[in-house]
N, CA, C and O atoms as a Tinker XYZ file with bonds, in Angstrom:
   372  protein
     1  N      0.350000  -18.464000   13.209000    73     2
     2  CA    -0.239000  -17.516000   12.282000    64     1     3
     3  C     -0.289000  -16.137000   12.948000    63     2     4     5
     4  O     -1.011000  -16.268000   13.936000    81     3
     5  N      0.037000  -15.198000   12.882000    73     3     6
     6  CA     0.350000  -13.515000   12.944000    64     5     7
     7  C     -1.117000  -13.458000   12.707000    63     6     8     9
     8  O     -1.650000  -13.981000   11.729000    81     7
     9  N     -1.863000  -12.687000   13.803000    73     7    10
    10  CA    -2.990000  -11.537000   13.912000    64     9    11
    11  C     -2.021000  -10.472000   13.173000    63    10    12    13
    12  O     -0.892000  -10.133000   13.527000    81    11
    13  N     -2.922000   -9.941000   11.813000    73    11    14
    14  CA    -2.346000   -8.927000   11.244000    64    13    15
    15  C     -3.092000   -8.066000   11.872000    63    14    16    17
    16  O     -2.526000   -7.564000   12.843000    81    15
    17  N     -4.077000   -7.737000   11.691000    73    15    18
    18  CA    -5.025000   -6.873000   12.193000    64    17    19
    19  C     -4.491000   -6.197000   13.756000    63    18    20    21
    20  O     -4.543000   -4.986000   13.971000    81    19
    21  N     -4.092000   -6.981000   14.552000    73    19    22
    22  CA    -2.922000   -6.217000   15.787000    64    21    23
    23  C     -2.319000   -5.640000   15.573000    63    22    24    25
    24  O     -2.377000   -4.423000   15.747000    81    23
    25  N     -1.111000   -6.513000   14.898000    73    23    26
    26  CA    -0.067000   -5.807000   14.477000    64    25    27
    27  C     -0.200000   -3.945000   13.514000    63    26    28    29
    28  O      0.599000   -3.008000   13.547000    81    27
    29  N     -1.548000   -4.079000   12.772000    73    27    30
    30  CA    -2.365000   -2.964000   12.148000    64    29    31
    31  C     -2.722000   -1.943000   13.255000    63    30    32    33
    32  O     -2.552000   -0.728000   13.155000    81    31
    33  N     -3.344000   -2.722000   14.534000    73    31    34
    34  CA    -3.490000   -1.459000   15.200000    64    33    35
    35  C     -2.461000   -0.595000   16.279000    63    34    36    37
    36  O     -2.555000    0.357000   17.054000    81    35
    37  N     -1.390000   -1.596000   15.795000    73    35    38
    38  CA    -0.196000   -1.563000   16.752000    64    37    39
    39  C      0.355000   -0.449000   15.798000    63    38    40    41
    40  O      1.158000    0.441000   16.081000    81    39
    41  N     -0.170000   -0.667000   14.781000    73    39    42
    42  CA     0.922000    0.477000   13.482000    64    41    43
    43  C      2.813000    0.206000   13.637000    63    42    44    45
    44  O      3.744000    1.002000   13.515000    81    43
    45  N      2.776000   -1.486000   13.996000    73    43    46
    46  CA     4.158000   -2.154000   13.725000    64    45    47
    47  C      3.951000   -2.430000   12.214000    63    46    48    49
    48  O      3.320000   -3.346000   11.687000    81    47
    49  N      4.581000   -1.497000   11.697000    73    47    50
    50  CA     4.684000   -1.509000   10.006000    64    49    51
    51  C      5.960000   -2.327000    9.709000    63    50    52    53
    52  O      6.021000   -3.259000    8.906000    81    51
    53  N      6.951000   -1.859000   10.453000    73    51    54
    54  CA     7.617000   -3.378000   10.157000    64    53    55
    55  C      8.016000   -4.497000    9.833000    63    54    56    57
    56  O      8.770000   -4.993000    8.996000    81    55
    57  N      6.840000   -5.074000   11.331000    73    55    58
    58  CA     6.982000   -6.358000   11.492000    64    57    59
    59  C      5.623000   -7.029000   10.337000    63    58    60    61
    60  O      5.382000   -8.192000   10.016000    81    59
    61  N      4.991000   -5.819000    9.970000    73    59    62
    62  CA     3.765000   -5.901000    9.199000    64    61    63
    63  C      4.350000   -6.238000    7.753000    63    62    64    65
    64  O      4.118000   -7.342000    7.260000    81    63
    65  N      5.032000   -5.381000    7.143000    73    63    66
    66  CA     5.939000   -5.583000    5.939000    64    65    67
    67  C      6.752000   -7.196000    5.941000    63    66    68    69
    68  O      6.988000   -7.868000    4.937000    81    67
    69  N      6.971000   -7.435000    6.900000    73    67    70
    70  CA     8.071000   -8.185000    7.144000    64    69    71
    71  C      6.602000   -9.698000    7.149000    63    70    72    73
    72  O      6.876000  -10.753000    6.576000    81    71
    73  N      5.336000   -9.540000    7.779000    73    71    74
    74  CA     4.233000  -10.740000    7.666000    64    73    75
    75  C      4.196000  -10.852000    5.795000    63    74    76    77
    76  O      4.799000  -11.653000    5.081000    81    75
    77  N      3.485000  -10.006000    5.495000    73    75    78
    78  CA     3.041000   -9.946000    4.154000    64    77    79
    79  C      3.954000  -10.459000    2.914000    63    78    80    81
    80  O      3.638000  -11.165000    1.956000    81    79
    81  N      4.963000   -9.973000    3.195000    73    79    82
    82  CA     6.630000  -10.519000    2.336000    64    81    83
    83  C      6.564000  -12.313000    2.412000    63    82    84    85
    84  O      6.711000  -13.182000    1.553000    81    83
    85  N      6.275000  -12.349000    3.854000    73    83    86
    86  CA     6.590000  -14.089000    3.668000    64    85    87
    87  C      5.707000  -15.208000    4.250000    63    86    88    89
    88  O      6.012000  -16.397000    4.150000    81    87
    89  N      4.601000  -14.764000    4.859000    73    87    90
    90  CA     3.650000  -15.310000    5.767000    64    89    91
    91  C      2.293000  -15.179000    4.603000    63    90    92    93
    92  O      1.739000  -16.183000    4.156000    81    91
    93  N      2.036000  -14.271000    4.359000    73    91    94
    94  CA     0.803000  -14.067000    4.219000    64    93    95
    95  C      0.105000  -14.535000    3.215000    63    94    96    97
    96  O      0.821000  -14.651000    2.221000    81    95
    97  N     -1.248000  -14.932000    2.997000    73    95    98
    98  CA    -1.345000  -15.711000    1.625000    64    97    99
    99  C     -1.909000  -14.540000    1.183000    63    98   100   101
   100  O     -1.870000  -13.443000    1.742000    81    99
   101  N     -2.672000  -14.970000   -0.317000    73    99   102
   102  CA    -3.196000  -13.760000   -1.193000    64   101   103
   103  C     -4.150000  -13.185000   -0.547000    63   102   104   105
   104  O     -4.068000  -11.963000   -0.423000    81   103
   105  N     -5.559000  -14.043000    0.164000    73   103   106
   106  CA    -6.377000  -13.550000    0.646000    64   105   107
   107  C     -6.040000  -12.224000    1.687000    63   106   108   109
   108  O     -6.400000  -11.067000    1.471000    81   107
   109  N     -5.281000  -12.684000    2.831000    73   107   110
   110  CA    -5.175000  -11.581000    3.860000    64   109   111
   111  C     -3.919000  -10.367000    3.271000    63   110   112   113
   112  O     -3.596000   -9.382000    3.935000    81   111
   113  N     -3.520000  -10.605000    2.326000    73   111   114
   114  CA    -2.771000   -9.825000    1.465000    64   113   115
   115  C     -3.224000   -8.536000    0.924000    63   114   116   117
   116  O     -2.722000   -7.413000    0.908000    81   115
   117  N     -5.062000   -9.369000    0.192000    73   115   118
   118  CA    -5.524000   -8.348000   -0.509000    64   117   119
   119  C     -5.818000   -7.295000    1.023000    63   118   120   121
   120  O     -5.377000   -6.162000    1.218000    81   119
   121  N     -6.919000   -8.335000    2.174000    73   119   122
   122  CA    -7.185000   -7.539000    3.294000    64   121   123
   123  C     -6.295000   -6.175000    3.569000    63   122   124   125
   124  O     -6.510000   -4.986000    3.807000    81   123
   125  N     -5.240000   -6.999000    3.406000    73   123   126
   126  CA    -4.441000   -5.463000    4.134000    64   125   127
   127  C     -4.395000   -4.377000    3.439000    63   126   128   129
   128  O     -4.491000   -3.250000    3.926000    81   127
   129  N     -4.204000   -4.704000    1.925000    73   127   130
   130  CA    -3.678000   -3.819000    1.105000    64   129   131
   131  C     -5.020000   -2.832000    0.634000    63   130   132   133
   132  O     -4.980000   -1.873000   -0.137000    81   131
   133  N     -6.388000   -3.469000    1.459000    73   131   134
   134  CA    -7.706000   -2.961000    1.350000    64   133   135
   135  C     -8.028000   -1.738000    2.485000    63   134   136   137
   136  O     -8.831000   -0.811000    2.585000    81   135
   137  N     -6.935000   -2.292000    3.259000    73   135   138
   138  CA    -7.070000   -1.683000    4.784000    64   137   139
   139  C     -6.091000   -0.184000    4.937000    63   138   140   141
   140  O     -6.340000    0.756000    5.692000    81   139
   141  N     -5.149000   -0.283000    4.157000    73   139   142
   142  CA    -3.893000    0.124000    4.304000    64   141   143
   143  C     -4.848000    1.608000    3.234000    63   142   144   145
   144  O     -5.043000    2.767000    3.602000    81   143
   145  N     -5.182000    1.060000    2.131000    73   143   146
   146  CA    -5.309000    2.063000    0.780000    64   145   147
   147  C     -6.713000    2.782000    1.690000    63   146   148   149
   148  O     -7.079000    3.838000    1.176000    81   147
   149  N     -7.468000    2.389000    2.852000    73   147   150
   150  CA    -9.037000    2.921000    2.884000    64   149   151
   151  C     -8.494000    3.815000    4.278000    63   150   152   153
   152  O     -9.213000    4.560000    4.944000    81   151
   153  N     -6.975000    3.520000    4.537000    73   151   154
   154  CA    -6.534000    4.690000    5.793000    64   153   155
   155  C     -5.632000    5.200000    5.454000    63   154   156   157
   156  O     -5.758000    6.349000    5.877000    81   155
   157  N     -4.592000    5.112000    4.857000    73   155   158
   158  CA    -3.636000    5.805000    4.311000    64   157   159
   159  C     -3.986000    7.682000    3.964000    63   158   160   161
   160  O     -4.418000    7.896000    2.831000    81   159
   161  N     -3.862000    8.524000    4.586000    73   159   162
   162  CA    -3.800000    9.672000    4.092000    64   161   163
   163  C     -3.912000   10.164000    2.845000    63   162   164   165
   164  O     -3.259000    9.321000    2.230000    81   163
   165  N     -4.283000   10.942000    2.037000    73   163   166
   166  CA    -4.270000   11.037000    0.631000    64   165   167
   167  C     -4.182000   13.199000    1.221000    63   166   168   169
   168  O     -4.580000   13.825000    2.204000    81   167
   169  N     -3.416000   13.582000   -0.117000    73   167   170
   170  CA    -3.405000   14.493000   -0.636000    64   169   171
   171  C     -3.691000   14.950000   -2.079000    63   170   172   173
   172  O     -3.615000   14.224000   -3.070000    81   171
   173  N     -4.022000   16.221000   -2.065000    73   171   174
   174  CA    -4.449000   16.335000   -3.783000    64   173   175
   175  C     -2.672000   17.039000   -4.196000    63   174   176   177
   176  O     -1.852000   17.722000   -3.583000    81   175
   177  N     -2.734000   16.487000   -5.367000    73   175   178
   178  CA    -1.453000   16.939000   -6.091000    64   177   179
   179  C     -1.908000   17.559000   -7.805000    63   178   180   181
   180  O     -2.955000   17.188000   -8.334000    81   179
   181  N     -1.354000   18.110000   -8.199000    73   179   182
   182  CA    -1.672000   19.068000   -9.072000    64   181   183
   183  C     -0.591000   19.747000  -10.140000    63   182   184   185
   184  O      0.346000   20.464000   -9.789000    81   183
   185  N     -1.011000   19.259000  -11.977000    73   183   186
   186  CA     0.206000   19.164000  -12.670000    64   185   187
   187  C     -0.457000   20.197000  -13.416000    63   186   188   189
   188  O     -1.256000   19.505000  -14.047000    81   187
   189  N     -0.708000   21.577000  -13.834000    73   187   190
   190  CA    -1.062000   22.316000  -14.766000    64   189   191
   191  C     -2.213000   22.394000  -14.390000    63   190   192   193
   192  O     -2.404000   22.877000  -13.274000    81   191
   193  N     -3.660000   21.828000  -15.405000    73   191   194
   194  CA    -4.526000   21.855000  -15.163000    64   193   195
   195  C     -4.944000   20.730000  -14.836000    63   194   196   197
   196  O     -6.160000   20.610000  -14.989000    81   195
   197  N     -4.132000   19.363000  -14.225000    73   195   198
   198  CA    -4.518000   18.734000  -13.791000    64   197   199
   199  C     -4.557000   17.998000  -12.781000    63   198   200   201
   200  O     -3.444000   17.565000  -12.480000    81   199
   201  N     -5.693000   17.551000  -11.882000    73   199   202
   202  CA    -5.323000   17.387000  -10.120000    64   201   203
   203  C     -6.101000   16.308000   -9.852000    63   202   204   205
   204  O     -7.312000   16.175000  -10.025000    81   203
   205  N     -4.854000   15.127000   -9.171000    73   203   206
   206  CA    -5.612000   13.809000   -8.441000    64   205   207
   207  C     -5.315000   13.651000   -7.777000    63   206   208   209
   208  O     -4.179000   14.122000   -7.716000    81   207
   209  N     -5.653000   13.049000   -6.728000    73   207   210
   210  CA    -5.487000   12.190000   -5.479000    64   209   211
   211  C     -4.378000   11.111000   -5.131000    63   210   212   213
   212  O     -4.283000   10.070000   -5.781000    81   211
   213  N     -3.758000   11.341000   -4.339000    73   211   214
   214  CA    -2.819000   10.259000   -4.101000    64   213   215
   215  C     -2.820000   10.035000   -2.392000    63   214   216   217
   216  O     -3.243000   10.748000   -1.482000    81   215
   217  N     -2.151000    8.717000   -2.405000    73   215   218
   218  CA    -1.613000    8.526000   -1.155000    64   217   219
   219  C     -0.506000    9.308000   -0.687000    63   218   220   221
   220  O      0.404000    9.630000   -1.451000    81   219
   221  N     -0.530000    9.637000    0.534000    73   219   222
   222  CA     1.047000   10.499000    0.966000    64   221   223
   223  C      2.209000   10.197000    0.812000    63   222   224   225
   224  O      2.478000    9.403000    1.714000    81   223
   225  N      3.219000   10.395000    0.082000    73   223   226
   226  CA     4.778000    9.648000    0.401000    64   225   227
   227  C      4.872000    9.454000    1.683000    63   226   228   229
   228  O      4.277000    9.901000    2.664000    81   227
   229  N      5.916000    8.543000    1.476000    73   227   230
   230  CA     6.264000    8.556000    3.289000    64   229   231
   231  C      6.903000    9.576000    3.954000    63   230   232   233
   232  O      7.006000    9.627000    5.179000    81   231
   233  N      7.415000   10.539000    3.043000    73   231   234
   234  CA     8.167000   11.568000    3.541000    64   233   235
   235  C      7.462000   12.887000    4.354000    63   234   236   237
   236  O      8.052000   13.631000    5.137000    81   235
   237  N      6.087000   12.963000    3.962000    73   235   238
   238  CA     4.833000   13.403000    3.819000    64   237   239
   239  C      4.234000   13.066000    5.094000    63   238   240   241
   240  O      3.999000   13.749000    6.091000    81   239
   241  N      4.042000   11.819000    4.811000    73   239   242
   242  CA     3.350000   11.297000    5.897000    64   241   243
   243  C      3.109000   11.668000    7.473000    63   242   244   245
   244  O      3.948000   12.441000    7.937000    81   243
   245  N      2.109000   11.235000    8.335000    73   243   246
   246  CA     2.308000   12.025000    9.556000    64   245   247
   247  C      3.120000   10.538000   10.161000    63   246   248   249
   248  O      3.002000    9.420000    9.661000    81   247
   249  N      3.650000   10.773000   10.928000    73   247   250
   250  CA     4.465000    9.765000   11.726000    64   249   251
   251  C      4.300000    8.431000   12.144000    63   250   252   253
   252  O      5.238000    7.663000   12.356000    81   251
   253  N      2.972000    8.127000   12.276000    73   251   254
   254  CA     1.795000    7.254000   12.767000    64   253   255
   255  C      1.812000    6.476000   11.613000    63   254   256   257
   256  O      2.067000    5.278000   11.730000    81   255
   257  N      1.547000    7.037000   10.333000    73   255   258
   258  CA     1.419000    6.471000    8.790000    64   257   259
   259  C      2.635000    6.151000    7.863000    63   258   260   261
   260  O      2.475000    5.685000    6.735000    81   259
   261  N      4.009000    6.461000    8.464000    73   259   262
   262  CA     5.249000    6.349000    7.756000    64   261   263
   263  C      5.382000    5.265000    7.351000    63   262   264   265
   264  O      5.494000    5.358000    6.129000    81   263
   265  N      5.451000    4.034000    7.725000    73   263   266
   266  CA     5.370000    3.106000    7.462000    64   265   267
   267  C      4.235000    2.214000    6.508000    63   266   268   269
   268  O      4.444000    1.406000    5.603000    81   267
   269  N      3.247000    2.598000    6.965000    73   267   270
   270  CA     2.033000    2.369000    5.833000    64   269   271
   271  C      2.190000    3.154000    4.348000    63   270   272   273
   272  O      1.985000    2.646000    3.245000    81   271
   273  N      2.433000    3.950000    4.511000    73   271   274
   274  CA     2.386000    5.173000    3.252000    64   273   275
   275  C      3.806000    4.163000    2.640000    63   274   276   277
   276  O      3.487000    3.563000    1.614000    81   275
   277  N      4.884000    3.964000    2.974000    73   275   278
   278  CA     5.925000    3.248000    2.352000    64   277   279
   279  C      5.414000    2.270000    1.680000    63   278   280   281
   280  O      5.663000    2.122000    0.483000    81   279
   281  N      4.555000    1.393000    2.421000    73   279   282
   282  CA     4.209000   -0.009000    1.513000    64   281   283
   283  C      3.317000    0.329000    0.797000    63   282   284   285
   284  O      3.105000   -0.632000    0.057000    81   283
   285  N      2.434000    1.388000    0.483000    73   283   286
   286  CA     1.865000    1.353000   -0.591000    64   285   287
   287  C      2.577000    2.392000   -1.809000    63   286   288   289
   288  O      2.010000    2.621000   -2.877000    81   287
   289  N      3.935000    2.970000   -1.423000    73   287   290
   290  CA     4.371000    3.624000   -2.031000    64   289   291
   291  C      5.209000    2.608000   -2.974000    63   290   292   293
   292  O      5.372000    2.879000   -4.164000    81   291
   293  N      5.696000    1.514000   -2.437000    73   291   294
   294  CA     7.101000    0.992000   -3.031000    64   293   295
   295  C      6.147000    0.095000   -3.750000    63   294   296   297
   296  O      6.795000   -0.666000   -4.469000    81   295
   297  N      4.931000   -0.103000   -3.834000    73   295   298
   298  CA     3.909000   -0.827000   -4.553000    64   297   299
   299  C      3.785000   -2.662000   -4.729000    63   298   300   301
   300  O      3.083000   -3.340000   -5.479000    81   299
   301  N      4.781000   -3.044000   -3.697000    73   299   302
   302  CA     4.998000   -4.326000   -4.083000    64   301   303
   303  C      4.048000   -5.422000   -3.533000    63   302   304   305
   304  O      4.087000   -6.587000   -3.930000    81   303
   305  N      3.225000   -4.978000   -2.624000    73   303   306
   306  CA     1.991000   -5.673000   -1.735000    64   305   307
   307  C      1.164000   -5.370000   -2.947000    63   306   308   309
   308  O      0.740000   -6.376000   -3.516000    81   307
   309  N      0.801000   -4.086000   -3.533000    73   307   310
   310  CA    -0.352000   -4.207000   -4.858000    64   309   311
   311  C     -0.146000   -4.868000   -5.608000    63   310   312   313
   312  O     -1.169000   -5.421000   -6.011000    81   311
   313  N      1.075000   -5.280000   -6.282000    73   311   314
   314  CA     1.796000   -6.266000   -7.452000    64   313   315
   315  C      1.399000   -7.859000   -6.815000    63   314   316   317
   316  O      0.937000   -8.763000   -7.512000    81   315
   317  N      1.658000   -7.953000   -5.519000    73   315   318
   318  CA     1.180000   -9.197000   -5.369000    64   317   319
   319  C      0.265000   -9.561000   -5.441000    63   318   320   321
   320  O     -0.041000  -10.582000   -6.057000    81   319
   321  N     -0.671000   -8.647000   -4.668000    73   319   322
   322  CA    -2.348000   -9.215000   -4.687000    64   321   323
   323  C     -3.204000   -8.595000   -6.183000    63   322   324   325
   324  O     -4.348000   -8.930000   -6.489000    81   323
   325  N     -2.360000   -7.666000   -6.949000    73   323   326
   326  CA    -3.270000   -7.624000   -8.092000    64   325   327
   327  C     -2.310000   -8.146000   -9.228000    63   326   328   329
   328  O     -2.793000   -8.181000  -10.360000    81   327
   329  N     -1.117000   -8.520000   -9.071000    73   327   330
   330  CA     0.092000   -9.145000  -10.111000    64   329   331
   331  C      0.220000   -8.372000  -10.986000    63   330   332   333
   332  O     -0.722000   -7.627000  -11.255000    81   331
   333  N      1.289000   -8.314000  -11.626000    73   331   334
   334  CA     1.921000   -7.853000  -12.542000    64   333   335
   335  C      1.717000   -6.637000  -13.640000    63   334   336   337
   336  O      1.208000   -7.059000  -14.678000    81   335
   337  N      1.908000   -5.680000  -13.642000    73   335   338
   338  CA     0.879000   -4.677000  -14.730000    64   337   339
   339  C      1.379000   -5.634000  -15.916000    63   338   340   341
   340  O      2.203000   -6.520000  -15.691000    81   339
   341  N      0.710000   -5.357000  -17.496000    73   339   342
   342  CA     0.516000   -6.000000  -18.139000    64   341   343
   343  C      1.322000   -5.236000  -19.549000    63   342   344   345
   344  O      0.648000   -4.425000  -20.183000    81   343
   345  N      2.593000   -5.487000  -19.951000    73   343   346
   346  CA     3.335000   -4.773000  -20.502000    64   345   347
   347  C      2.531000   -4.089000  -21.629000    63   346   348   349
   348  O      1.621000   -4.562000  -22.310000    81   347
   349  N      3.178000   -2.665000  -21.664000    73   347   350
   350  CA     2.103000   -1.391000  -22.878000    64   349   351
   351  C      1.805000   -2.358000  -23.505000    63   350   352   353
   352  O      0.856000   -3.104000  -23.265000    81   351
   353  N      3.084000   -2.506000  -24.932000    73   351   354
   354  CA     1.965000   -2.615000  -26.136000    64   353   355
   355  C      0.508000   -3.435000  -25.562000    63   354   356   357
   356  O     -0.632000   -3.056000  -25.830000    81   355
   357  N      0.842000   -4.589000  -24.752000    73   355   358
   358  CA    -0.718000   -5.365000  -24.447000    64   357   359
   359  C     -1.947000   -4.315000  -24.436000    63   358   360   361
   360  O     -2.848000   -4.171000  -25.263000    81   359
   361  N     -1.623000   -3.449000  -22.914000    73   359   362
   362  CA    -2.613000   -2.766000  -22.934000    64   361   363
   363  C     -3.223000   -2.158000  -23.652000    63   362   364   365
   364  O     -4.442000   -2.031000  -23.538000    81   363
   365  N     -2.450000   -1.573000  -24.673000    73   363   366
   366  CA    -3.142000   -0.695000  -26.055000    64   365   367
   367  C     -4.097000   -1.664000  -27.244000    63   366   368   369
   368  O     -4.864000   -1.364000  -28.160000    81   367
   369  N     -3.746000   -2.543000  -26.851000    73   367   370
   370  CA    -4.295000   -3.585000  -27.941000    64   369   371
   371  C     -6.019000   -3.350000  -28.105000    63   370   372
   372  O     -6.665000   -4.043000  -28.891000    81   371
């Protein structure tokens, strides 16, 4: 079993991407993706009159976070541990 939490402070995003993909169950899944979203950098971004918060692209990112900022960018660790968005028409219902 992979200490994620090392590998986290190791900031091996990687080999971290590479746990979560095929090791990891839901529980330490959500962990990370709890861990990842409460350090991840955020910037304000701003469309007219309107301005929210986001996480940094990775492009953005400071060097340290490139890798983190990717996995919550490409969104597929959130899809797992929160599944599937729920196609429009549903939601409007």
């Amino acid at each position: 079993m992979t200490n994620w939490q090392n590998l986290y402070a190791q900031r091996d995003w990687d080999v971290l991407d590479e746990w979560w993909r095929h090791y990891a169950d839901r529980t330490d899944a959500r962990k990370l993706l709890e861990r990842l979203q409460a350090d991840v950098p955020r910037c304000t971004r701003q469309n007219g009159m309107e301005t929210k918060q986001e996480f940094v692209r990775p492009d953005e990112a400071p060097e340290q976070w490139k890798g983190a900022a990717e996995i919550l960018y490409l969104g597929e660790l959130e899809a797992l541990v929160e599944g599937e968005p729920r196609p429009e028409p549903e939601m409007w219902r």
